[in-house]
N, C-alpha and C positions, 0 to 999 in steps of 0.2 A: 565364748569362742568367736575369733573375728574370723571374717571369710579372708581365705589364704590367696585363693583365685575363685575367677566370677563363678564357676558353679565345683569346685574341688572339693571341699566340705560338706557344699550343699548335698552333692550323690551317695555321698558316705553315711548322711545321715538319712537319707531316705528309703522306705523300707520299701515302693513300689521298686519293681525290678523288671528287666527286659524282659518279653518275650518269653515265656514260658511253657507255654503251653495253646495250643487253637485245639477249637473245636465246630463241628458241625453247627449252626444256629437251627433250632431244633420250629421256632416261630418266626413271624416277620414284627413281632413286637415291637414299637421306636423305630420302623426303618422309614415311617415318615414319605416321603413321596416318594421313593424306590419301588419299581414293578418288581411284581412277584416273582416272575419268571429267573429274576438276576440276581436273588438270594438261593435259587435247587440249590446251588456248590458256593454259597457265600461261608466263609469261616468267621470267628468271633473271637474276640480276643479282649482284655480294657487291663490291659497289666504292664503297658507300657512305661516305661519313668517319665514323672512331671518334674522339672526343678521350678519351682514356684516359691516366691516370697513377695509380703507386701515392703512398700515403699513411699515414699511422696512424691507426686507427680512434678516434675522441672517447671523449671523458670520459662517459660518458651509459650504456655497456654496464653490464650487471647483472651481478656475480659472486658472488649471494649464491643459494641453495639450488639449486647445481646438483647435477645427479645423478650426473656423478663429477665429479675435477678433477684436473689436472697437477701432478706432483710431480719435480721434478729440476732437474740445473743440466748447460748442455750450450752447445756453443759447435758451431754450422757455418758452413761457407767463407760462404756466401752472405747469412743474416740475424745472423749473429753473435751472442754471448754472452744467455743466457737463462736465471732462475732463481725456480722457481714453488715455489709453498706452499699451505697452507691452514691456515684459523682455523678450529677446532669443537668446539661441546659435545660430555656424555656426560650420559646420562643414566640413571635407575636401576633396577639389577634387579629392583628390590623396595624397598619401603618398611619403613621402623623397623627397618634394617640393625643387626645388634648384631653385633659381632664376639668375643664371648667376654671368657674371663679372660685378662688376659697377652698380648692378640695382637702378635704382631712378623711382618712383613713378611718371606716370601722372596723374593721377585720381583714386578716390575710389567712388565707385558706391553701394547705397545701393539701391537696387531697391525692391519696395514692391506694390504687387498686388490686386487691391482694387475696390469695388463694393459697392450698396447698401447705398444710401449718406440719411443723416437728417440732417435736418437743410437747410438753403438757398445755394445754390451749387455756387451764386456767393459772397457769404461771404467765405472767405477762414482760413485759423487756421497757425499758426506757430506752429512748433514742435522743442524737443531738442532731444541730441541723444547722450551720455554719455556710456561711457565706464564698466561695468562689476567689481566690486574689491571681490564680495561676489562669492563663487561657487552657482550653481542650482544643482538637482539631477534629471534626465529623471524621475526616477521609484520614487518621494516622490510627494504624492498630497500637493497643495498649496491653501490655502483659503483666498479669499477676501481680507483680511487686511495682508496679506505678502506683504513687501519689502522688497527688496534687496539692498546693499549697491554698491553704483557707485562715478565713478570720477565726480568729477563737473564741467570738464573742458566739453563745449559743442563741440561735435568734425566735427559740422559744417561749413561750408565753408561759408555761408551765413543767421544769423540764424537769421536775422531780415525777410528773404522771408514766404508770405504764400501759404501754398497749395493749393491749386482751384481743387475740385471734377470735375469733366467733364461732364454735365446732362446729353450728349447723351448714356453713357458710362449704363446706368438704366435704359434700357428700358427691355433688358433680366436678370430677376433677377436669373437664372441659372446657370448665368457664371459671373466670374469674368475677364473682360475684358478691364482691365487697368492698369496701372501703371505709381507711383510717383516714378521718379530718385531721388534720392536724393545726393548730394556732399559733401563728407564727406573731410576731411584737407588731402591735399596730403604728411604729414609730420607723419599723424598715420600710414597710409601704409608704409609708408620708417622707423617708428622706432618700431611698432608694426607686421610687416609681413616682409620687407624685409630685416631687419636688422640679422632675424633666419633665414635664406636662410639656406638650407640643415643642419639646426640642429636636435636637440632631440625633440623638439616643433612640427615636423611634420612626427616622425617616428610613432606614433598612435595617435588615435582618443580622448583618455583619456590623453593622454600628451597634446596633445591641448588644450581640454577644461582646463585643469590647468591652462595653460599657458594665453587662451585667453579667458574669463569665458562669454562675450557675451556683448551685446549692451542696454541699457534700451530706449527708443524711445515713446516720448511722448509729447502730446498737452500741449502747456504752454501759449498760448492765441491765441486771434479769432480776423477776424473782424466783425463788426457789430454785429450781433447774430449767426457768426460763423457756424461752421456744422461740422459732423463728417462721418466717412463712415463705412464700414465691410472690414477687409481687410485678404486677406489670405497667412500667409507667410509657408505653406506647397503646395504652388502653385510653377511650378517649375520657372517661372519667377521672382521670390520674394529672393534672393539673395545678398552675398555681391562680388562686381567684384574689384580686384585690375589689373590694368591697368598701364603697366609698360614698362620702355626700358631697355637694358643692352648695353655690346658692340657690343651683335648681333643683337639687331633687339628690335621688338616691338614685347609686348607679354599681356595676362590678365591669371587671374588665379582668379577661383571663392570659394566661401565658402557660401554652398546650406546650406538651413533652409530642415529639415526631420522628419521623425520620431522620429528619438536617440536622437532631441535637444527639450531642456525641453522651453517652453514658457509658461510665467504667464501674466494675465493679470492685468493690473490695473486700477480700476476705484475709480472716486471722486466726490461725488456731494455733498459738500462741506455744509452738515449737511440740503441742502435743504432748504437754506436761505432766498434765491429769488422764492421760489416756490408761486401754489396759495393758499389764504389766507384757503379753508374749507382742501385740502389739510395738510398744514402748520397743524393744529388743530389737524385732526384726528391724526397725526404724534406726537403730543403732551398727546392725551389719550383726547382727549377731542370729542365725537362723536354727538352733537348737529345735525351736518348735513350731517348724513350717507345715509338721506331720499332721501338728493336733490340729491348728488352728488359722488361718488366713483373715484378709480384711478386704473393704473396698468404702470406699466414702468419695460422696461427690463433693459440688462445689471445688475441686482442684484441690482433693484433700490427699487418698490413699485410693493407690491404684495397687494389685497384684501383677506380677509379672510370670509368666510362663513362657517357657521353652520343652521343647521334646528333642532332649540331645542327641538318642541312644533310637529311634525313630531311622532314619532312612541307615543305619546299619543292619535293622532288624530285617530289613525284607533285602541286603544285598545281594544282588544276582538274583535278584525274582524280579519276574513283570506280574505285577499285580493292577486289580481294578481295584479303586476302593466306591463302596456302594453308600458309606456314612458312616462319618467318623463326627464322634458327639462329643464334646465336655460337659459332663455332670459335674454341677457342682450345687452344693448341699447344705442348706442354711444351717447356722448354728445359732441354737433358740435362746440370746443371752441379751436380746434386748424385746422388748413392751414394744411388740408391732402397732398397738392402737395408741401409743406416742408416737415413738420413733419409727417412723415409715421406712422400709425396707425400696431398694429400686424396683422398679415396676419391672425393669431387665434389666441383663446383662450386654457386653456386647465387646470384639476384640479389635482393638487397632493397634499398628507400631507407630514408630518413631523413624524416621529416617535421617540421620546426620548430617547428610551434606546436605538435604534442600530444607532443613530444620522444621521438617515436616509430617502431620500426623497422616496415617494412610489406613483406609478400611480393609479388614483381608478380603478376602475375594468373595467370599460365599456372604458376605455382610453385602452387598454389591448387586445381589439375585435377590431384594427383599426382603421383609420381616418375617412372611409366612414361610420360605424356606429356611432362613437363617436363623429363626425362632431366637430364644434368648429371654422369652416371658417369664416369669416368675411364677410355677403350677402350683399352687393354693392347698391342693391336696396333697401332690407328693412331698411338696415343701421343698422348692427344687428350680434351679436352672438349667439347662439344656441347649446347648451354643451348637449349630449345624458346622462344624470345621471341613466338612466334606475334600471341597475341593484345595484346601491350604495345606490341608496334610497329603493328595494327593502328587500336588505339585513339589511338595517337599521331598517325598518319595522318588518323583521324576529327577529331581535335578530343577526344574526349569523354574523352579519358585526359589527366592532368598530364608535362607536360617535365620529369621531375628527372633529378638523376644518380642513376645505378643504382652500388650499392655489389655487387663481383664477390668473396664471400666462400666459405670452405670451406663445409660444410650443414651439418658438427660444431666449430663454432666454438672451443666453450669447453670442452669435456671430453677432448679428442685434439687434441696437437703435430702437425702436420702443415704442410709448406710447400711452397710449388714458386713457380718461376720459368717464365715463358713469355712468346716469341714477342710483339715490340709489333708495331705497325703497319705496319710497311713494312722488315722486317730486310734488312738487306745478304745477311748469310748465306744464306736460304731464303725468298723471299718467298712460295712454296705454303705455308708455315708460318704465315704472317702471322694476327694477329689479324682477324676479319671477322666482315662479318653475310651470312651465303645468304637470301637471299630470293627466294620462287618465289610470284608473284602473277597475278592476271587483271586486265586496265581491259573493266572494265565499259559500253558503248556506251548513251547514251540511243537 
């Protein structure tokens, strides 16, 4: 079934319905920071229609100087095969670098600092690490489908090994508290760094980056079902070390990742192939089963999309307050959370067309602790505070768009989860919904 018009089908098949029924709120259970006093005559209602379907997030996202980014290649039941990289300078320890008489290369050390694993942590991922031909620019944003043009010679010393996350290494998700050495050909250090000893290549920072335009490093297969992690190379451990002798002695000289060095990320989930089949569908235009089941995946994977069409007709000609208006939304238990890490929250923003821009709603804007959006462990459960975006909406003075239903750490942590659509056969208490606990206001 394709959709006819942006939500004609979708309403037809959705079994929440408008307005039906209020009643008295008997408790102030969930009203969250609302005084007591302004629930005596609050009514209660969560029967409102969602048109909700997942989707892929557009061409438009920015994955150029984030503060960490996703490295691995990793395949789960649910959103199927995925494999992330990144592009980045280095930059230099020191200026008018001279490396001696005679220097020869013993080692080149990429070392990169990493936390935060998805996927099976004893499955491990092979990666390549290719050399730089295209420049970057610090100061130019770069979106989602940039590449960058590289050597294709792999400049691994080993490139059949896989990486192996370390579990114990995730237990404080705070810190990044690890690191993959990696050994790069002791033949790039000797004709790529030590062959410029004391030339024009390291009298600035901008002669460098000409010269040495940066690394592309990236997941090119897994085993088993693979895994990936968060890794952060503006951590100052996360470096490249060349490691060298001359006729004096032994010596290393580093080239630190910073701020002035531009990193893009890159990600591929390779059109979503292997993914699940209701999944697969909606991704097709095809919303049969928005009821049962929904999706959300970071890394600029699968965003859900909500609207509340049927919403400011329901209260016309009423002045109402609203006291807290919540979206429950409800995990569905179809993937290995001690693999597969679920988002720590939720959280809603739109899209705006003309300034091609993402926008917080309003109640995201008042904070975490009012806008809530964590993930409760017990009830197994999100809780997004909409308060005042549905109020506004009701007013007139706010815009009707669709809310985009995203992790809060989109782009620097794997994270996925599945949940509860609108009206599941399985558990309709699970169902997708808005609580809404308001007063009508009498002239």
């Amino acid at each position: 079934m394709k959709l006819l018009t942006k939500y004609g089908i979708l309403l037809l098949i959705l079994a929440s319905v408008v307005l039906t029924a209020c009643k008295k709120e008997s408790n102030d259970v969930g009203i969250g920071l609302q005084p007591k006093d302004e629930l005596l005559n609050a009514m209660y209602f969560d029967t409102t229609t969602i048109v909700a379907y997942s989707k892929l997030h557009n061409d438009s996202v920015v994955v150029s100087s984030m503060v960490a980014n996703v490295l691995g290649c990793v395949t789960d039941p649910v959103f199927g095969h995925l494999e992330t990289g990144v592009y980045t300078q280095f930059w230099l320890e020191s200026y008018g670098a001279d490396f001696g008489a005679n220097p020869q290369t013993d080692s080149l050390i990429l070392t990169i600092t990493y936390a935060l694993s998805y996927g099976d942590t004893l499955n491990g991922f092979k990666i390549g690490v290719y050399e730089l031909t295209e420049d970057m620019d610090r100061t130019q944003t770069y979106y989602i489908r940039k590449t960058f043009a590289v050597d294709n010679n792999n400049l691994l010393v080993s490139p059949n090994d896989y990486l192996y996350p370390t579990p114990s290494v995730f237990s404080d998700s705070s810190s990044l508290n690890a690191v993959f050495r990696i050994r790069l050909k002791p033949s790039f250090g000797d004709n790529k760094f030590l062959a410029k000893s004391g030339g024009a290549e390291y009298q600035s920072s901008q002669a460098f980056l000409n010269y040495f335009k940066g690394l592309y490093i990236v997941a090119e297969d897994m085993e088993g079902n693979g895994s990936a992690v968060t890794i952060s190379l503006l951590n100052s451990r996360s470096r490249l070390t060349l490691y060298y002798h001359n006729d004096n002695g032994n010596y290393s000289y580093t080239f630190p990742i910073n701020d002035s060095t531009a990193r893009v990320s890159t990600i591929n989930h390779f059109d979503y192939q292997n993914c699940n089949a209701d999944l697969a569908a909606q991704l097709n235009g095809v919303y049969d089963k928005t009821n049962e089941r929904l999706f959300v995946q970071s890394v600029y994977g699968i965003k859900t999309i909500l609207n509340f069409p049927y919403l400011k007709e329901t209260f016309a000609n009423k002045k109402v307050v609203i006291h807290k208006a919540e979206l429950v939304v409800c995990r569905y238990n179809d993937l290995d959370t001690n693999k597969y890490a679920h988002p720590t929250a939720l959280t809603c923003n739109y899209y705006n067309q003309e300034t091609s821009t993402y926008y917080s709603v309003a109640d995201a804007l008042l904070g975490s602790e009012y806008f809530g959006g964590t993930f409760n462990v017990s009830a197994d459960e999100y809780r997004i505070n909409l308060t005042k975006h549905i109020q506004y909406l009701i007013d007139g003075s706010g815009v009707d768009v669709d809310l985009n239903l995203i992790p809060t750490v989109v782009g620097s942590r794997l994270s996925a989860v599945s949940f509860y659509g609108t009206n599941p056969t399985i558990d309709k208490t699970k169902r997708l919904r808005l609580e809404i606990y308001y007063s009508e206001i009498k002239d």
